[in-house]
C-alpha positions in Angstrom: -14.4 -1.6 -22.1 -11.8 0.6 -21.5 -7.7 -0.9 -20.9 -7.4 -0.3 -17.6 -10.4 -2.1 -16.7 -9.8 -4.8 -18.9 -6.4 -5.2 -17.5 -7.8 -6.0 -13.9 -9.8 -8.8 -15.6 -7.1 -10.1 -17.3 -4.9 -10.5 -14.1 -7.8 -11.1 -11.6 -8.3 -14.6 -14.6 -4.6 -15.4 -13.8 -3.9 -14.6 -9.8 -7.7 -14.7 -8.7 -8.3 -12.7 -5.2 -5.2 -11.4 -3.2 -6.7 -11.1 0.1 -4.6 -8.1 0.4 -3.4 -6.3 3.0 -3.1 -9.3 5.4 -3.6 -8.2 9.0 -5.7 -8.8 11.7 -7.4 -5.7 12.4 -6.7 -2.0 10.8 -4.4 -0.9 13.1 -1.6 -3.9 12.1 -3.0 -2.6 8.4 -1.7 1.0 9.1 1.3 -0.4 10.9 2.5 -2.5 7.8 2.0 0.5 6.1 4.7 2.4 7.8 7.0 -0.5 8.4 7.0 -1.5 4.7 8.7 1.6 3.6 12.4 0.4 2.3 11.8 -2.8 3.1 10.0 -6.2 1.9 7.2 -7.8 3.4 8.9 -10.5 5.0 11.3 -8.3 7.0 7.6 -6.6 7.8 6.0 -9.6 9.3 9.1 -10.2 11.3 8.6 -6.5 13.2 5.1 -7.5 13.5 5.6 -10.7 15.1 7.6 -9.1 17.9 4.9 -6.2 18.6 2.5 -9.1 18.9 4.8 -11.3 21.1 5.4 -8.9 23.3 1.5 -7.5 22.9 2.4 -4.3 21.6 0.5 -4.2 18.1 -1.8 -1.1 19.6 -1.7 2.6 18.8 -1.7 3.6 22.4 0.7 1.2 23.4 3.0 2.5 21.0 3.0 6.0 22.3 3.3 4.7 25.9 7.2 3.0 24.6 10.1 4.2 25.3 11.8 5.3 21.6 14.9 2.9 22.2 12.4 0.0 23.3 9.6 0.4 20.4 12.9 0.9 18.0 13.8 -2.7 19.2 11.0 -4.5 18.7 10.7 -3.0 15.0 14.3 -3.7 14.5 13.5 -6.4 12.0 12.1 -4.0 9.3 14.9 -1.8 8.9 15.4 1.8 9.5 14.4 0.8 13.4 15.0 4.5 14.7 13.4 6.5 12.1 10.6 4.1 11.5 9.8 4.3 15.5 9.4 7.4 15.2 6.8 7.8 12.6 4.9 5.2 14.1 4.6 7.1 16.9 3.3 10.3 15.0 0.9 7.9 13.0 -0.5 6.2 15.8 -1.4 9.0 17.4 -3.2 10.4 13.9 -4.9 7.3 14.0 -6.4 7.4 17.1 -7.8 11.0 16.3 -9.1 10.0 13.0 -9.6 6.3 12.7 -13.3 7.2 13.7 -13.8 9.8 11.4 -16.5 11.1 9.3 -13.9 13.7 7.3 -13.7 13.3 3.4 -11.2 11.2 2.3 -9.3 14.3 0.8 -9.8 16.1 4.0 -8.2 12.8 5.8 -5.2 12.8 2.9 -4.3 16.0 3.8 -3.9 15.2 7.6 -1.7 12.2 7.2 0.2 13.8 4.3 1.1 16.5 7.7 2.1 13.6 9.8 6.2 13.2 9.7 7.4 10.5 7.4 4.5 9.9 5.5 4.3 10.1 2.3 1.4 9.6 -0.3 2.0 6.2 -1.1 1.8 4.9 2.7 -1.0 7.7 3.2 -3.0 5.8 0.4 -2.6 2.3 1.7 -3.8 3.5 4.9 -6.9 4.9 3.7 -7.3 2.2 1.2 -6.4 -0.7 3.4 -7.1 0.3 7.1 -9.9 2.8 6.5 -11.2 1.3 3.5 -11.3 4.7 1.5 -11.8 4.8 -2.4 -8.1 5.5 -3.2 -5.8 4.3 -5.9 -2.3 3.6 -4.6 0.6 3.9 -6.5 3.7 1.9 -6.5 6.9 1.2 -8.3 5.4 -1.7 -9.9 1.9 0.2 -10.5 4.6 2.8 -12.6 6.2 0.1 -14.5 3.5 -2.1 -15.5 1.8 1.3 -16.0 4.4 2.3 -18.7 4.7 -1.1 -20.6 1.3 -1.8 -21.2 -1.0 1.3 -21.0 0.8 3.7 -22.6 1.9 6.6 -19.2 5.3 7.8 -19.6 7.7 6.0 -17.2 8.4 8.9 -15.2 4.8 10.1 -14.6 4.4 11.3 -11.1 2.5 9.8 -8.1 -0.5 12.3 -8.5 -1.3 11.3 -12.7 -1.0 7.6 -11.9 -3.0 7.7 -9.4 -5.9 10.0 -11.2 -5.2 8.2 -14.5 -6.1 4.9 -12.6 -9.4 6.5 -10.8 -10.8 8.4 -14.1 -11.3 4.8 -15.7 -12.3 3.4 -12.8 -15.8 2.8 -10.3 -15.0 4.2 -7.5 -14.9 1.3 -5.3 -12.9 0.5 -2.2 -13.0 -3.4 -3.1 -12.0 -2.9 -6.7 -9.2 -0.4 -5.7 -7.5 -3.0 -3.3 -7.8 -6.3 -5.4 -6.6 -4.2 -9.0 -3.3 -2.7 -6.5 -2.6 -6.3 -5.1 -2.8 -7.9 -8.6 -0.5 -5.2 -9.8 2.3 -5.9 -7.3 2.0 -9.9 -8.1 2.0 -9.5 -11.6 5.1 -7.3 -11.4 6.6 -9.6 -9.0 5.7 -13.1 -11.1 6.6 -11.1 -14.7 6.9 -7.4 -15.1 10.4 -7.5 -13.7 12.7 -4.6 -13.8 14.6 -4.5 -17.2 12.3 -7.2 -18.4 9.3 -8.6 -19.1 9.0 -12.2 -19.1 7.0 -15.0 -21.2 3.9 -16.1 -19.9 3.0 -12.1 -18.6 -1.2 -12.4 -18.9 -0.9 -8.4 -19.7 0.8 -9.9 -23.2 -1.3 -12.4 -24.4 -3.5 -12.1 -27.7 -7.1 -10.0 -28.0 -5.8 -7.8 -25.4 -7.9 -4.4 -25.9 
């Protein structure tokens, strides 16, 4: 077994399943996505509460707001006015491709195009929303990354990402449990500047 498979089964024996991303339909997925940026989850849920309270958490809905009015809502995530914005240019990407049969490179490409996007939100919106076989990448995907399977710590976004899918099946379930585990074993013990006792990535007969 190769180490980058045997590290999902060591942290899928610690954390079990994530349930990751926690949403109620696709479109609150590929919201999350955009509201995350800069911010933690917690401010995220916030912004998504208030699109749900005032039953707002839908693409076209979105476009219909008024900038200063949408900006409001998502205040609670951070970076309102900029954020509004590409929510607006994502939702209406989504509704031309949530339905379609394009390659999941082809797809990439077209989000990649949409203002503020970047490949890390692309790839949890394929992943997460559209259920795509993608590998997203992370800060704590990098770190973990570099301390226990050898990648330089400054490798960039695209060698992570293909590093992770060479020694991986390509499947859409295992891509989105091995990303969640990532984030809660950096978040429980591959901290920045350290890595603390009791890290399941450490322990003996590790491969």
């Amino acid at each position: 077994m190769n180490r980058v498979m045997r590290t999902y089964e060591l942290l899928f024996e610690r954390f079990g399943h994530q349930h990751w991303w926690p949403a109620d339909s696709p479109w609150e997925v590929c919201t999350g996505a955009v509201l995350t940026q800069n911010t933690n989850w917690r401010n995220v849920e916030k912004a998504l509460d208030e699109l749900k309270r005032h039953h707002a958490l839908d693409p076209e809905k979105i476009l219909d707001m008024e900038m200063e009015e949408l900006s409001e809502q998502i205040r609670p995530s951070g970076f309102f006015r900029i954020k509004a914005a590409r929510l607006k240019a994502v939702a209406q990407w989504w509704l031309v491709h949530k339905d379609s049969d394009e390659s999941t490179s082809r797809l990439r490409e077209s989000l990649l195009d949409v203002p503020g996007v970047g490949p890390e939100t692309a790839d949890s919106i394929l992943l997460y929303a559209l259920e795509r076989p993608t590998f997203v990448i992370d800060a704590y995907t990098k770190r973990i990354s570099a301390r226990h399977l050898g990648t330089a710590p400054n490798a960039d976004y695209h060698f992570l990402q293909q590093f992770y899918m060479d020694h991986l099946p390509r499947e859409v379930r295992l891509f989105n449990e091995y990303h969640a585990l990532l984030v809660q074993n950096a978040k429980a013990y591959c901290r920045k500047g350290e890595c603390l006792p009791g890290c399941p990535l450490r322990t003996p007969g590790r491969s």
